[in-house]
Backbone as ProteinMPNN parsed JSONL, in Angstrom:
{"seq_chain_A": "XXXXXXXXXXXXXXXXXXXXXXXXXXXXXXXXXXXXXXXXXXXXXXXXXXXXXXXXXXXXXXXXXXXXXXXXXXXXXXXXXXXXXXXXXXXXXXXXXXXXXXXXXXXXXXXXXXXXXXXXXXXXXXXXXXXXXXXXXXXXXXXXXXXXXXXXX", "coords_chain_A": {"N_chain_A": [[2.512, -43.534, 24.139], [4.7, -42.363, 22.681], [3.743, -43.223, 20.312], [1.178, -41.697, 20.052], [2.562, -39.154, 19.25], [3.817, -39.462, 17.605], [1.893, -40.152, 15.59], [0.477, -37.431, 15.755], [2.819, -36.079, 14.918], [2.721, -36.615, 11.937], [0.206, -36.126, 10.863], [0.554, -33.429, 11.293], [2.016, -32.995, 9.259], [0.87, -34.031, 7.098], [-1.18, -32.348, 7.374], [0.484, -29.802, 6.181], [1.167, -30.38, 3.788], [-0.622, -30.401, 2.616], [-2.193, -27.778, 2.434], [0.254, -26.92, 0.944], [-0.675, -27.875, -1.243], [-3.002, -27.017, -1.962], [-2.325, -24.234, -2.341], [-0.704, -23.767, -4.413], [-2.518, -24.557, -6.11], [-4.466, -22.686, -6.246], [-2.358, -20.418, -6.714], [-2.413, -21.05, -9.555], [-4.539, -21.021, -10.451], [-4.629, -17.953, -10.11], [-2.661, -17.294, -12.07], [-3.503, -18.288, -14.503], [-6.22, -16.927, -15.273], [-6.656, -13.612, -15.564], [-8.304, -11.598, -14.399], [-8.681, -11.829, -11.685], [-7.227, -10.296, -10.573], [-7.565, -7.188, -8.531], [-8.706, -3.358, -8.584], [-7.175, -0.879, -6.668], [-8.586, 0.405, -3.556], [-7.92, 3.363, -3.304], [-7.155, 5.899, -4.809], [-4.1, 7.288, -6.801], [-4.783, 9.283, -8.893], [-8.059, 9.602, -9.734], [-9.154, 8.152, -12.477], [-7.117, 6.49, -13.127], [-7.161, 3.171, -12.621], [-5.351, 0.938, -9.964], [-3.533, -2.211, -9.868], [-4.554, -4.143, -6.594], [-2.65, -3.869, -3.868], [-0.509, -2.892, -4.364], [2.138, -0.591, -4.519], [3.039, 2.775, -4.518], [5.331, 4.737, -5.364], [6.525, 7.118, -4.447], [8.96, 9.117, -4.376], [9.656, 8.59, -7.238], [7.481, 9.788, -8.902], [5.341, 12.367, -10.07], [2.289, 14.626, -10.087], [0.222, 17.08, -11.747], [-2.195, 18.934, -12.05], [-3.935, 21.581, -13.519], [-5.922, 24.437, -14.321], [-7.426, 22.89, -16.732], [-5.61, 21.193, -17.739], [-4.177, 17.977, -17.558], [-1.123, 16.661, -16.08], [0.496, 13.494, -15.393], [2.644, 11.181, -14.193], [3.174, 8.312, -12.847], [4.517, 6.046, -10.985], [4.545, 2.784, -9.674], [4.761, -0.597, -7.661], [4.36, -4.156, -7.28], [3.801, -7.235, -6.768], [3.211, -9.726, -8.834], [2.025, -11.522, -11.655], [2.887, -10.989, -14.847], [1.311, -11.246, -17.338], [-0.912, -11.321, -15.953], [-1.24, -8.427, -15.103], [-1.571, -7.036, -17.842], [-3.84, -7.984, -18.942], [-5.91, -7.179, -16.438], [-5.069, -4.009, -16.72], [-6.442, -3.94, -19.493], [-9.251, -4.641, -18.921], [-9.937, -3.091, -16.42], [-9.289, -0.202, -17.551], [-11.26, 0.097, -19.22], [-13.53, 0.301, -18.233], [-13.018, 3.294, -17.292], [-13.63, 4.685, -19.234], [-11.739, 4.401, -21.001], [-10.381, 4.267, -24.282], [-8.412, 1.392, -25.436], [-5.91, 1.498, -27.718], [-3.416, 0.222, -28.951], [-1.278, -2.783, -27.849], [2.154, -3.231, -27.143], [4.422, -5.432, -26.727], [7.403, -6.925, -25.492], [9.129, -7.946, -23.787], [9.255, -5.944, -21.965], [5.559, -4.333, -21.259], [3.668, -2.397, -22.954], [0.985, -0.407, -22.686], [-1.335, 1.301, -24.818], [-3.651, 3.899, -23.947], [-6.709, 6.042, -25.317], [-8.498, 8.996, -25.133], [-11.348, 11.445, -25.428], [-9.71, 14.376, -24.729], [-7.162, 13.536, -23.641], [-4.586, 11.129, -23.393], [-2.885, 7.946, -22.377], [-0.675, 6.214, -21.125], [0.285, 3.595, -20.318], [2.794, 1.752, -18.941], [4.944, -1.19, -18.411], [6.945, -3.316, -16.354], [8.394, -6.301, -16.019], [10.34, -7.696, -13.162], [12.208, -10.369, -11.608], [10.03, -11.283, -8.907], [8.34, -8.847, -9.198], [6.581, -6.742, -10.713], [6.413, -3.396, -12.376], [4.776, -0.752, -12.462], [4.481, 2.178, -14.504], [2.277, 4.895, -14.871], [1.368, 6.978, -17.501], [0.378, 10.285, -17.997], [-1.311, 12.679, -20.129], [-2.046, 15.397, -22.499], [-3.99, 15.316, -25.178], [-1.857, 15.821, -28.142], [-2.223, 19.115, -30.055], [-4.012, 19.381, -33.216], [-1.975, 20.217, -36.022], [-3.299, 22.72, -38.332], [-2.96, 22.588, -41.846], [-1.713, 24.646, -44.084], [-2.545, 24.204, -46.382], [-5.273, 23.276, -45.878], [-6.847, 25.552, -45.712], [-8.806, 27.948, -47.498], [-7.475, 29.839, -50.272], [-7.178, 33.662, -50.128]], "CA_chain_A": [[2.81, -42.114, 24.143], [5.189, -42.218, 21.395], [2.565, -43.408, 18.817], [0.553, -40.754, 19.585], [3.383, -38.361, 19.153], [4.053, -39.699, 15.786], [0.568, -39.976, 14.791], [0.631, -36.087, 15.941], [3.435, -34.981, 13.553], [2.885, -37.246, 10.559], [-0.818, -35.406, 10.602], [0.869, -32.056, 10.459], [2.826, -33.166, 8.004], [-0.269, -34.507, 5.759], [-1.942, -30.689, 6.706], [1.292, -28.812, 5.376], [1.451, -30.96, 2.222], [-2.117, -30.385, 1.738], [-1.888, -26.626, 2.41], [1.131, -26.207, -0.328], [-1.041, -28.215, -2.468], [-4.045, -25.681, -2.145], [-1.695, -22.807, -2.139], [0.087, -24.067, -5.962], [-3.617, -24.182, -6.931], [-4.767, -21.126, -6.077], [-1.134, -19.301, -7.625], [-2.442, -22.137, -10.649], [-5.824, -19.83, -10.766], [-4.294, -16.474, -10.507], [-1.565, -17.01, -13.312], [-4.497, -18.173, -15.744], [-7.104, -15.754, -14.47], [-6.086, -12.105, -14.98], [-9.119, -10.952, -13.644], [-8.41, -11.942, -10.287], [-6.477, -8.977, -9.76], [-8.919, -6.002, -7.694], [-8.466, -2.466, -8.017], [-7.033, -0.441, -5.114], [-9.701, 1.52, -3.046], [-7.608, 4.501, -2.81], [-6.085, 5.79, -6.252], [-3.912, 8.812, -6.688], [-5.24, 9.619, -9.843], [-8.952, 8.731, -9.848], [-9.681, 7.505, -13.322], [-6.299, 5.618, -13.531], [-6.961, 2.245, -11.898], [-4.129, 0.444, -9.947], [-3.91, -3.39, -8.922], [-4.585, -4.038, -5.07], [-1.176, -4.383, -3.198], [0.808, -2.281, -5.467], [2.53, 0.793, -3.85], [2.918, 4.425, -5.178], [6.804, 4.803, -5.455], [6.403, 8.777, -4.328], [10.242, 9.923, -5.111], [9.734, 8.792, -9.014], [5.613, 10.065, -9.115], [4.207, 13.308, -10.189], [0.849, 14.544, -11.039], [-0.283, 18.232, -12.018], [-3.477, 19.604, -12.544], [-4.381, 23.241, -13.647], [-6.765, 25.014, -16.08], [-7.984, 21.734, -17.516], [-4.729, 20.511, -18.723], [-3.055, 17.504, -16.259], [-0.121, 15.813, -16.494], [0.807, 12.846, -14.275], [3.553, 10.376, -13.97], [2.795, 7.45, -11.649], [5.187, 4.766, -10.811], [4.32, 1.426, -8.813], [5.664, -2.035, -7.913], [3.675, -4.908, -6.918], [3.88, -8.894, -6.987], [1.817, -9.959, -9.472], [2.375, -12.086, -13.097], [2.731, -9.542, -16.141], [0.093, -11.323, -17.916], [-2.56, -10.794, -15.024], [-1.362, -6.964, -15.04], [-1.938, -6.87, -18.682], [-5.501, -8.147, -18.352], [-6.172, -5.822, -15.302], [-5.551, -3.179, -17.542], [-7.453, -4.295, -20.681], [-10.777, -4.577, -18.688], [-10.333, -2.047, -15.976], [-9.426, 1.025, -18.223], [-11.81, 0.119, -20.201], [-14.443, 0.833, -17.098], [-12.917, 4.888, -16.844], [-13.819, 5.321, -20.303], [-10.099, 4.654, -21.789], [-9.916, 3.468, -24.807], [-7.341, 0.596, -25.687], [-5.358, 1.781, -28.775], [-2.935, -0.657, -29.032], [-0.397, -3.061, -27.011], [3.438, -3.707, -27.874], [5.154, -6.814, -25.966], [8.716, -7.436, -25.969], [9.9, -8.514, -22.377], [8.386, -5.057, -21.245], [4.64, -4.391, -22.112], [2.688, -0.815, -23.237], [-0.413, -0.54, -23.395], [-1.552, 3.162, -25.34], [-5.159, 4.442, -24.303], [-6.807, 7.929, -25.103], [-9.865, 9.003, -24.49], [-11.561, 12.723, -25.899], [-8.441, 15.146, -24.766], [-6.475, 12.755, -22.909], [-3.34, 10.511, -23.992], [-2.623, 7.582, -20.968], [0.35, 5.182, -21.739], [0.619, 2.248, -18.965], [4.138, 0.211, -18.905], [4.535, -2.736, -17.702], [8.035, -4.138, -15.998], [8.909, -7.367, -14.921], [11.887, -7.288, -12.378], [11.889, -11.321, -10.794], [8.55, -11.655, -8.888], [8.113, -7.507, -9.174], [6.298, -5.331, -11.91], [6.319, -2.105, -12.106], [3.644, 0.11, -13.69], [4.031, 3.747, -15.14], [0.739, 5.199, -15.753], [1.515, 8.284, -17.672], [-1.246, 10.886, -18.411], [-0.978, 14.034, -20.569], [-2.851, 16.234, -23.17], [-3.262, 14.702, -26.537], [-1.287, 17.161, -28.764], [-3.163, 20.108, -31.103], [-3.947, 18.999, -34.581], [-1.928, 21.836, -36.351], [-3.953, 23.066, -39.641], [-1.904, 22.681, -42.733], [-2.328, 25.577, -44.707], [-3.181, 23.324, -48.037], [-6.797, 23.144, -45.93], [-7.402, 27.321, -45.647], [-8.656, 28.814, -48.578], [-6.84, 31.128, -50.213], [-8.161, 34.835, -50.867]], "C_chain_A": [[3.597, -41.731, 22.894], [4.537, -42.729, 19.828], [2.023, -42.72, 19.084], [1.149, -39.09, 19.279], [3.572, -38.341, 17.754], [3.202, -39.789, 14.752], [0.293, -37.99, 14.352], [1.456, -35.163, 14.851], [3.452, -35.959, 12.57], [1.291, -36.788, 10.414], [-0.567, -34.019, 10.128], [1.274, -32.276, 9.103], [2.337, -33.17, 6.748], [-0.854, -32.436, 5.91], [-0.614, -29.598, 6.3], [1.16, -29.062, 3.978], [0.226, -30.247, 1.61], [-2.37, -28.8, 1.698], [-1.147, -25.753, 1.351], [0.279, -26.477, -1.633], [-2.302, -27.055, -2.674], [-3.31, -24.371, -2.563], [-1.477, -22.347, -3.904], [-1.21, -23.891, -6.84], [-4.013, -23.084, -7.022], [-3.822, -20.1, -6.644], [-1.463, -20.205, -8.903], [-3.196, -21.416, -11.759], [-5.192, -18.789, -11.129], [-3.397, -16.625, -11.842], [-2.521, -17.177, -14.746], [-5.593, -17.743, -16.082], [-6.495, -14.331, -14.597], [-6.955, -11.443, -14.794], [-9.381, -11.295, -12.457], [-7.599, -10.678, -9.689], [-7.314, -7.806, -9.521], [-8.018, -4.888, -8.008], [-7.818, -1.97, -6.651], [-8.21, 0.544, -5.192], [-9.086, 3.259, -3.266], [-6.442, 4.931, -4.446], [-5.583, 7.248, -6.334], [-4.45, 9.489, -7.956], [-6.683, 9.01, -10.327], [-9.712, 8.187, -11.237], [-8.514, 6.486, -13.935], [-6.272, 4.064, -12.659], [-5.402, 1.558, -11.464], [-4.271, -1.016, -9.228], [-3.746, -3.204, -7.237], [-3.145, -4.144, -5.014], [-0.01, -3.685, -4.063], [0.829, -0.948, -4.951], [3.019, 1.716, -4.73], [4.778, 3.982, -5.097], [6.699, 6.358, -5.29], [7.364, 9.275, -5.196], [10.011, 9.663, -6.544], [8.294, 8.992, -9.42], [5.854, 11.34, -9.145], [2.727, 13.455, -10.935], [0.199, 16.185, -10.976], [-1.553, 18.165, -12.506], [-3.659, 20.98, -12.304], [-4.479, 23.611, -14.831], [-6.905, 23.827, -17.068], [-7.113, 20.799, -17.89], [-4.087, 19.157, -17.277], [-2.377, 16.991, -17.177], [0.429, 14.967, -15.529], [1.825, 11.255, -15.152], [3.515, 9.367, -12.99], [3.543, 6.453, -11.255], [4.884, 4.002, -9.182], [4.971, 0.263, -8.821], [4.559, -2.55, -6.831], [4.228, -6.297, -7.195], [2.577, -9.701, -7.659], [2.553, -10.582, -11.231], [2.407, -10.897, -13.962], [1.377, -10.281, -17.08], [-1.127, -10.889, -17.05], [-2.805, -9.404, -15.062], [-2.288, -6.653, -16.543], [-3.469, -6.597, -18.498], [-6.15, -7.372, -17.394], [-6.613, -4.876, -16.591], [-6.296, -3.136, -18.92], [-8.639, -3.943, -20.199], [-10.699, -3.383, -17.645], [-10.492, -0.639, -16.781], [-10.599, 1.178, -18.911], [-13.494, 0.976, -19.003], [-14.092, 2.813, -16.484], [-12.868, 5.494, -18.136], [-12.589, 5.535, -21.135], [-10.526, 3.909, -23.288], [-8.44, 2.765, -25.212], [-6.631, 1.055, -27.395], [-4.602, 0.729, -29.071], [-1.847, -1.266, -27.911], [0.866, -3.398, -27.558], [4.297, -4.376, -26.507], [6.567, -7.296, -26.83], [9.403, -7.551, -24.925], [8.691, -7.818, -21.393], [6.808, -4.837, -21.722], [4.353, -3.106, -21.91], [1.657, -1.527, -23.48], [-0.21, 1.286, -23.754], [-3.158, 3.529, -25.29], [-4.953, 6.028, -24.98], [-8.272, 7.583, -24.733], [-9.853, 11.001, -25.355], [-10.363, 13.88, -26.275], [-7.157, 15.013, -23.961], [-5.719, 11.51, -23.403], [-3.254, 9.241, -22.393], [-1.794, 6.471, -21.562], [0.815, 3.979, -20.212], [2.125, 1.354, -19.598], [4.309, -0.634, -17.828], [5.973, -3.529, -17.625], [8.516, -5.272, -15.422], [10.712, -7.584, -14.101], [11.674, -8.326, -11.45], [10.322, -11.667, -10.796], [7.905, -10.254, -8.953], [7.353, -7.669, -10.411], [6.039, -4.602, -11.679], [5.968, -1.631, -13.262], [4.372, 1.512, -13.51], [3.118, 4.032, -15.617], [1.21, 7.08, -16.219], [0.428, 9.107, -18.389], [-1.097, 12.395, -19.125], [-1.931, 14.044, -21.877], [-2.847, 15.393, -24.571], [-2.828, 15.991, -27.491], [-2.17, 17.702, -30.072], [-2.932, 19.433, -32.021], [-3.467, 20.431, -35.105], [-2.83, 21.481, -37.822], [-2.711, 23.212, -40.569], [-2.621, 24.044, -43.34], [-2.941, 25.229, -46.11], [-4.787, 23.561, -47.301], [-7.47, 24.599, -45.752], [-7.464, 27.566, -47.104], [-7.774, 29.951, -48.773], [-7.575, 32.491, -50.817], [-6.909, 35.799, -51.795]], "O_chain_A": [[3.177, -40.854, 22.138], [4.887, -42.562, 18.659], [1.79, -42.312, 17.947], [0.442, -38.095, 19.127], [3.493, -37.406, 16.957], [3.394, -39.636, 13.546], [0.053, -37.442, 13.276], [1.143, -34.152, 14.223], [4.629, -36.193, 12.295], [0.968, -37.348, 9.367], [-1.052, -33.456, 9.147], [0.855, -31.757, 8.069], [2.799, -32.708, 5.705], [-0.901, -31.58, 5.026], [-0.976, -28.435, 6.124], [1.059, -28.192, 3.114], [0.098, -29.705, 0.512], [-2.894, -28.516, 0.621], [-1.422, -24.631, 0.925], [0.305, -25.829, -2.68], [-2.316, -26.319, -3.661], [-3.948, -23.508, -3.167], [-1.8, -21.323, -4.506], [-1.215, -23.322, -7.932], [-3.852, -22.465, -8.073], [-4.269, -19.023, -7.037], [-0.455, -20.116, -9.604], [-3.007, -21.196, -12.956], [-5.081, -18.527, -12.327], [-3.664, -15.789, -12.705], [-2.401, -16.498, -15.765], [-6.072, -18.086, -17.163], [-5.816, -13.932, -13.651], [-6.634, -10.27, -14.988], [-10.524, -11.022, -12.089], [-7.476, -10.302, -8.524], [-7.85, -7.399, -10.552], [-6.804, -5.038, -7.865], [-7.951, -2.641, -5.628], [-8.688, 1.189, -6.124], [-9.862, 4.21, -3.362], [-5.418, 4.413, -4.892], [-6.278, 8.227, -6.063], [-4.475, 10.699, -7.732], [-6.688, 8.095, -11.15], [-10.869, 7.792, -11.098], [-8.725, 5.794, -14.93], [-5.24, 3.861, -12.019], [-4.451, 1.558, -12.245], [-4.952, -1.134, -8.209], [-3.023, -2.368, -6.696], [-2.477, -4.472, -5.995], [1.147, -4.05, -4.271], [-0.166, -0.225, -4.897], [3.45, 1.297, -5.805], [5.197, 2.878, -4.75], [6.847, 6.889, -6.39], [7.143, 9.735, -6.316], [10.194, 10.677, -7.218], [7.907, 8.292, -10.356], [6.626, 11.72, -8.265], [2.198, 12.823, -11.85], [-0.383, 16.414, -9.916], [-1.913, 17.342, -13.347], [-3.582, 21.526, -11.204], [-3.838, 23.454, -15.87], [-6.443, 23.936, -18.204], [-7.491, 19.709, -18.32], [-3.643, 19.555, -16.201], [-2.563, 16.81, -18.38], [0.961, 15.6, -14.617], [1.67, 10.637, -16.206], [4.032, 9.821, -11.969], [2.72, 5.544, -11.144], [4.965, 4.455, -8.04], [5.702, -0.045, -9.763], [4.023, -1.91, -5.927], [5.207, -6.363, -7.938], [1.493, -10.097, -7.23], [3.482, -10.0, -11.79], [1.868, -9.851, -13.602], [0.474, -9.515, -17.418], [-2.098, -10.239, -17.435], [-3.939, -8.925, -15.066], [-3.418, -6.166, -16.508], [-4.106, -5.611, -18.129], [-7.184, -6.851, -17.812], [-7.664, -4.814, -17.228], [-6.714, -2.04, -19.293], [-9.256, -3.05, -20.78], [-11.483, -2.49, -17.964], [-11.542, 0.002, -16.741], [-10.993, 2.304, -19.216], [-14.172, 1.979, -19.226], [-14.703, 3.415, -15.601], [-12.275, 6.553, -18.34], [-12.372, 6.538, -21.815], [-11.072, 2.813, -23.164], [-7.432, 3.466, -25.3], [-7.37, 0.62, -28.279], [-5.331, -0.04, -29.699], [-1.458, -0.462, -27.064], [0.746, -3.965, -28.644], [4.672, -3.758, -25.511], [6.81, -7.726, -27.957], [10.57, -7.197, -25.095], [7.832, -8.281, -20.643], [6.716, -5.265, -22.872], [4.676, -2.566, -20.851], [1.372, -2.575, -24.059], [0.547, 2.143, -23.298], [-3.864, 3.49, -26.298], [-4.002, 6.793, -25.146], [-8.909, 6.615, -24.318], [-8.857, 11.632, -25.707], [-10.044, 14.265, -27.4], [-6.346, 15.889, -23.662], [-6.5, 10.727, -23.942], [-3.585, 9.749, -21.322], [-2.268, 5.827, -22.498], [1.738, 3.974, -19.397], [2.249, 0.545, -20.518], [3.877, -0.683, -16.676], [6.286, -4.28, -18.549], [9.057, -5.215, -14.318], [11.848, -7.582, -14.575], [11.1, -7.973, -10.42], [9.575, -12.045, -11.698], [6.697, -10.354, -8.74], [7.487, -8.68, -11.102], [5.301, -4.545, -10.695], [6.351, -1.775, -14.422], [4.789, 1.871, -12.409], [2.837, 3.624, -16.744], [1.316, 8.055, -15.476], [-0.302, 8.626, -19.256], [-0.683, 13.273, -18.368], [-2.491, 13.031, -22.295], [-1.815, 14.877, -25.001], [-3.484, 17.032, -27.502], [-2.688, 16.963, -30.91], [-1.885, 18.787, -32.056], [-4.057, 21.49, -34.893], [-3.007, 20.361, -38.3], [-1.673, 23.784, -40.237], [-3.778, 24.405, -43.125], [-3.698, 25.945, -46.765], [-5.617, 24.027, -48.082], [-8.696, 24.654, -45.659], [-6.496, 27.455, -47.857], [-7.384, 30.771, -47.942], [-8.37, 32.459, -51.756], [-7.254, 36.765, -52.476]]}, "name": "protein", "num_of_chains": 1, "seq": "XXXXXXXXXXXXXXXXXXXXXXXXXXXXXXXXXXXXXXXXXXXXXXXXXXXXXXXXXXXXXXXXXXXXXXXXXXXXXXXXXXXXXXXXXXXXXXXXXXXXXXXXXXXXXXXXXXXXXXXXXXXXXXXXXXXXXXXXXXXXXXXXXXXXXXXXX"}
């Protein structure tokens, strides 16, 4: 009875080990994989993608629209590597017609799309196992006319 007691938990024991060891692989994948991270189904702004599992932060979010012009402010936090976010946004934006302008990395990361008459600036916070996105969205600003390019009469 007591050998099969001990057979009993020195089996769990082998399926926990073997469980963490699948687990370390699989967080092994995602950290060198940043296209493992999915869209969410449900986006408050539908051409701004956001990784799955990453919540709206309401109190620090707005988002206007009227007479063509929006302007939106989005803040999120999720559990997720900052390189995988990166990557997210590299290839998703690129799928709502953003283009990638450039990225600047220095703890925190930007990315800078535009697109036709649209400006969209993504940041990127690591806080522990947190990051937290800002997707900010606004007008790209008028080209003023110098007057050097008007003829003069």
């Amino acid at each position: 009875m007591k050998a099969r007691i001990f057979v009993g938990v020195i089996s769990a024991c082998f399926c926990i080990v073997l469980a963490g060891c699948a687990m370390d692989m699989q967080n092994e994948k995602s950290a060198i994989n940043p296209a493992l991270l999915e869209p969410q189904a449900n986006l408050k702004v539908s051409d701004a993608p956001v990784p799955a599992g990453f919540r709206l932060i309401p109190q620090e979010s707005y988002s206007f629209d009227a007479a063509g012009v929006r302007v939106s402010l989005l803040k999120y936090q999720g559990k997720a590597n900052i390189d995988q976010v990166v990557g997210f946004y590299r290839e998703q934006m690129a799928m709502y017609n953003w283009n990638l302008l450039n990225v600047v990395e220095y703890g925190q990361r930007l990315l800078n799309f535009d697109r036709e008459n649209e400006t969209c600036i993504v940041s990127l916070i690591p806080k522990g196992s947190s990051v937290f996105v800002t997707i900010s969205i606004g007008p790209k600003a008028q080209q003023a006319k110098s007057s050097a390019s008007k003829p003069i009469k």
